[in-house]
FIGUMI-515710 format. One record per residue (C-alpha): residue number from 1; x, y negated, z negated; chain; residue in three letters. Coordinates in steps of 0.1 Angstrom, whole numbers, plus 5000, padded with zeros to 4 digits. Layout:
BEGIN
  keti     u     v     w  sedo  kolti
   NUM     X     Y     Z     A    ALA
...
This chain:
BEGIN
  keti     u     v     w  sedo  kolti
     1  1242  7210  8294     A    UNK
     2  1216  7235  8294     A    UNK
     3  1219  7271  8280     A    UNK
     4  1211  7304  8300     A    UNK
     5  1186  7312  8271     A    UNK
     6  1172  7272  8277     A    UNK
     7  1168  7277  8318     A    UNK
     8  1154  7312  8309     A    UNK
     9  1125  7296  8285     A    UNK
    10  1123  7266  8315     A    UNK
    11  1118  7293  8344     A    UNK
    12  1095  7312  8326     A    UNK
    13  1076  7286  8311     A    UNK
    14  1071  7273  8345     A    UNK
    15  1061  7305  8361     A    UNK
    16  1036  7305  8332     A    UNK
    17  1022  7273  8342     A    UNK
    18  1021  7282  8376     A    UNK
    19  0996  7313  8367     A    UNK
    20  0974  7292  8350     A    UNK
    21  0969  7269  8379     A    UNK
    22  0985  7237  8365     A    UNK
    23  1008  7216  8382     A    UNK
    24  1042  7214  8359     A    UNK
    25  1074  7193  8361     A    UNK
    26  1102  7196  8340     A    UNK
    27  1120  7163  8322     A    UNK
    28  1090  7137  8325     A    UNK
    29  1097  7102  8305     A    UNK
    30  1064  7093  8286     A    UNK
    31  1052  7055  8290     A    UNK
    32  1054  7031  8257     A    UNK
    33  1089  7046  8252     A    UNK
    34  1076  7082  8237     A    UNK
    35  1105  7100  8245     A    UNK
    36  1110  7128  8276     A    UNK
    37  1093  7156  8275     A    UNK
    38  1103  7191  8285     A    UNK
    39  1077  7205  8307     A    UNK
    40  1047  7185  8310     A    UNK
    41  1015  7201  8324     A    UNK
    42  0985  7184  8347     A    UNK
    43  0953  7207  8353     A    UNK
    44  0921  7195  8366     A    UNK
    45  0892  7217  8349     A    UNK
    46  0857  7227  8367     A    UNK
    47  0841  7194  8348     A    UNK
    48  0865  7171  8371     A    UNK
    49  0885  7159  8339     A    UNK
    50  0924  7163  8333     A    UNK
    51  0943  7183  8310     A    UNK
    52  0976  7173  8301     A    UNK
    53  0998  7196  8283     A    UNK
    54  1033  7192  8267     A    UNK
    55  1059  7217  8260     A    UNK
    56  1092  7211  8240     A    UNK
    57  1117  7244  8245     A    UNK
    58  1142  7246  8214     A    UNK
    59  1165  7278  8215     A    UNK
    60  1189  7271  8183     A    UNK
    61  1181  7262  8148     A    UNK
    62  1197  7231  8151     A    UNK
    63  1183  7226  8184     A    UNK
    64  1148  7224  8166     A    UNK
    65  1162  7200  8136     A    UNK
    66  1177  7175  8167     A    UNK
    67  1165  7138  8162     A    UNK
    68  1156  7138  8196     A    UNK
    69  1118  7120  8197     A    UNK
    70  1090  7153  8203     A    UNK
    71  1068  7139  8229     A    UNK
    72  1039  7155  8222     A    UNK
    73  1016  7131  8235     A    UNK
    74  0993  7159  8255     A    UNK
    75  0960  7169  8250     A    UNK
    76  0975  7200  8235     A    UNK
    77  1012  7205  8227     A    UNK
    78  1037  7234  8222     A    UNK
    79  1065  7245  8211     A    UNK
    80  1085  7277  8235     A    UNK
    81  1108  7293  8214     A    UNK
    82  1126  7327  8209     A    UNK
    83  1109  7351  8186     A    UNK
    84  1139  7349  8162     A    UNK
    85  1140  7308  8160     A    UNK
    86  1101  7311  8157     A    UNK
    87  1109  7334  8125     A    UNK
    88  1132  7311  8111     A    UNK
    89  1111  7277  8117     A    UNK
    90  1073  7285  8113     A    UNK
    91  1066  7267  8083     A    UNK
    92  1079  7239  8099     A    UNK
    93  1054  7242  8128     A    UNK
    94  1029  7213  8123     A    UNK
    95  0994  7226  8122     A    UNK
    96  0980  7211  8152     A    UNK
    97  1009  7225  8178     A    UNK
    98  1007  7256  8193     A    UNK
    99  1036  7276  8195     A    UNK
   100  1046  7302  8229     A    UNK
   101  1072  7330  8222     A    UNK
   102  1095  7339  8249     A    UNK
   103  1111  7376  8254     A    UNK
   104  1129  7385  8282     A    UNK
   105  1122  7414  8305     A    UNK
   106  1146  7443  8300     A    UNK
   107  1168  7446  8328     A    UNK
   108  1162  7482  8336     A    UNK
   109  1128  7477  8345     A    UNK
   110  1129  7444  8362     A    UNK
   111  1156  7470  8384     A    UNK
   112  1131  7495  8387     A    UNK
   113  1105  7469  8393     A    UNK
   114  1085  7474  8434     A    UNK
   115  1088  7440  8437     A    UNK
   116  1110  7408  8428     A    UNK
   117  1101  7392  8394     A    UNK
   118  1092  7356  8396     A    UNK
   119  1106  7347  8360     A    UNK
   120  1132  7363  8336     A    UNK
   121  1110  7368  8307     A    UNK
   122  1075  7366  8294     A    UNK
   123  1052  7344  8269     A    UNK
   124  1029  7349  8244     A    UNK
   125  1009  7330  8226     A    UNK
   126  1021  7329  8189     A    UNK
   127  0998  7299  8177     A    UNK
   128  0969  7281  8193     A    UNK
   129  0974  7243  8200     A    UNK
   130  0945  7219  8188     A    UNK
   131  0932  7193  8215     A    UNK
   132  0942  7160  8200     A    UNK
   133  0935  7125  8227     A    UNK
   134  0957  7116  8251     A    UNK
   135  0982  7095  8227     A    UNK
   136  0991  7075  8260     A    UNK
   137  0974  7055  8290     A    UNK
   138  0962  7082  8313     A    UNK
   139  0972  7061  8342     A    UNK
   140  1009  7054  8333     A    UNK
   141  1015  7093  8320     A    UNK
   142  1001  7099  8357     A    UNK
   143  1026  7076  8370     A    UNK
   144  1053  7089  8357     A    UNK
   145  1042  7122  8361     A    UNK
   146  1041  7119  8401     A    UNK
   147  1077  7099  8396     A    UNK
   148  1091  7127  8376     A    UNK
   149  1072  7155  8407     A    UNK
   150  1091  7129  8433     A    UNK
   151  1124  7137  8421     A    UNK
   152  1121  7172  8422     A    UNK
   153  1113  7170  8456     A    UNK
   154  1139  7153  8468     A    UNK
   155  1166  7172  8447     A    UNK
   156  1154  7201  8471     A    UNK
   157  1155  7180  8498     A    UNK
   158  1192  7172  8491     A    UNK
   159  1200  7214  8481     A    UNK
   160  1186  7221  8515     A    UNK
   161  1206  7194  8534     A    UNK
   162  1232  7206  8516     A    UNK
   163  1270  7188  8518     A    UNK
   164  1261  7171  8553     A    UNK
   165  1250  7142  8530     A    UNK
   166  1286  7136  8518     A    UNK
   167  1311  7125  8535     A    UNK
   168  1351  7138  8538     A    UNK
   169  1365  7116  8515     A    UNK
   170  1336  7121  8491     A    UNK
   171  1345  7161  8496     A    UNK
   172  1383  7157  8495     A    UNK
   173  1380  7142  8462     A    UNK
   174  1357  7164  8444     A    UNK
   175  1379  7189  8460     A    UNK
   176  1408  7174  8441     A    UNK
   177  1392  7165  8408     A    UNK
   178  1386  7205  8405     A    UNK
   179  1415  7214  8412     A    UNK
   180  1431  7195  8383     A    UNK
   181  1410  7205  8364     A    UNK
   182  1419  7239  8357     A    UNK
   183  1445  7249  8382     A    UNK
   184  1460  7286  8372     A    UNK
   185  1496  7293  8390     A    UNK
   186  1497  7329  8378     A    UNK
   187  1462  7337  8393     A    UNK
   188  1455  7319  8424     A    UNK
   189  1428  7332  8438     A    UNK
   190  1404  7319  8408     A    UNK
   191  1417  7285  8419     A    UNK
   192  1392  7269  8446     A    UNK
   193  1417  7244  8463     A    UNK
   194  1440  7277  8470     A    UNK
   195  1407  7292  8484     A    UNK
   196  1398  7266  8500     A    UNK
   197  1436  7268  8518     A    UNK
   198  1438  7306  8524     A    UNK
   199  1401  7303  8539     A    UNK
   200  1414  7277  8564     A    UNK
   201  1442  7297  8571     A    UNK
   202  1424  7329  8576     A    UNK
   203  1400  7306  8600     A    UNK
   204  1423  7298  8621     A    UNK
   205  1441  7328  8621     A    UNK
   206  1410  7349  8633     A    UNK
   207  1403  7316  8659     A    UNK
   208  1437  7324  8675     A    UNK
   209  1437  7359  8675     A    UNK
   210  1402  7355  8694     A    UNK
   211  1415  7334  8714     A    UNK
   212  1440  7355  8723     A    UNK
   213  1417  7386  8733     A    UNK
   214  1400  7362  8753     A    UNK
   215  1430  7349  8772     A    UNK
   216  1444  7391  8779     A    UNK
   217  1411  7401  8789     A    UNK
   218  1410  7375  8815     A    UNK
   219  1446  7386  8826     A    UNK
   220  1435  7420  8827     A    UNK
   221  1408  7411  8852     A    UNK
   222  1431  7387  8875     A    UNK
   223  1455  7420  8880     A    UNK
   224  1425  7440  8885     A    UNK
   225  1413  7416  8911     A    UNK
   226  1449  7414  8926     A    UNK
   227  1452  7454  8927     A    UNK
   228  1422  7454  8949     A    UNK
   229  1433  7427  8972     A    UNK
   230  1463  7448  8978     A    UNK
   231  1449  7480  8982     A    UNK
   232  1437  7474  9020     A    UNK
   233  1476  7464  9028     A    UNK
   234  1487  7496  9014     A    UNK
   235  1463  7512  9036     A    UNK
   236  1471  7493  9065     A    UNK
   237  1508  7504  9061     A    UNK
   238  1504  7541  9059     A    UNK
């Protein structure tokens, strides 16, 4: 499960990438069993040839010490880290990888900000990467690379679709599996089945009442129309 200081480094870091005119996806699995990487970059340079970049985003101490396998595998590879983690692990830093500091924007001026920030934060660069070989067959990492960009896609694809892909009993049991998973009897409303309910009723309760207006307005217009129609007999009468 991801932190919100971990999707903070990830949005920025991608933002980042984005700037520097690479393309960038995020979880890629390296051929020859290398391990996943974080963010992995591809940028073609003016000469025609291919850059590949790797970044692994730690946010704890411990996160850093993980045994997790570092796929740094890139032509140059980095570390994006908090300034206080980078404090506390820089002698650890292998010379060769670079290292990308991450601090957030402060939230009055991202308010004050004219226009909508694209990230949550910034980098900069702490320590310079050295270029090192490709430690992989270009041709597989580019594999897996468009793979990894192909299920991005269609995660969107799905988010925009939205729950039209499910179907009712797929629905009515996620339904139920949250609601026993925390259900609170003293405070309803933070309970979504009860929402769910009292969203129904209130649905129906405003389809009614519409229905309803609908049905005296068109009375109100039939004894209009029959007013009228009697009108001339009155006259006649007289």
């Amino acid at each position: 499960m991801k932190t919100k200081l971990t999707k903070e480094l990830e949005s920025t870091l991608y933002q980042y990438c984005f700037e520097q005119g690479s393309y960038v996806v995020e979880e890629v699995s390296m051929p020859d069993k290398k391990g996943i990487v974080d963010t992995l970059s591809y940028q073609q340079l003016a000469d025609n040839q291919i850059e590949w970049r790797c970044y692994e985003l730690k946010v704890t101490k411990s996160d850093f010490h993980s045994k997790a396998k570092l796929s740094f595998i890139g032509n140059y590879n980095y570390f994006v880290l908090p300034q206080k983690l980078y404090d506390e692990v820089e002698d650890e830093i292998p010379s060769h990888i670079g290292v990308l500091i991450y601090r957030a924007f402060d939230k009055k001026a991202m308010e004050a900000s004219p226009q909508t920030l694209r990230a949550p934060g910034f980098l900069t660069v702490a320590k310079k990467a050295q270029y090192q070989d490709l430690q992989v067959d270009e041709k597989q990492l580019t594999s897996h690379f468009v793979a990894s960009l192909f299920r991005e896609v269609d995660k969107a694809k799905r988010v925009e679709k939205g729950l039209q892909l499910y179907s009712d009993d797929q629905l009515f049991k996620e339904l139920k599996k949250r609601a026993k998973a925390g259900y609170d009897v003293y405070t309803p409303d933070h309970n979504i089945y009860d929402r769910f309910v009292d969203d129904l009723q209130d649905d129906a309760v405003t389809a009614l009442q519409e229905e309803l207006d609908a049905r005296n307005a068109e009375y109100q217009e039939l004894k209009m129309q029959l007013q009228q129609l009697q009108q001339p007999n009155l006259e006649d009468k007289i």
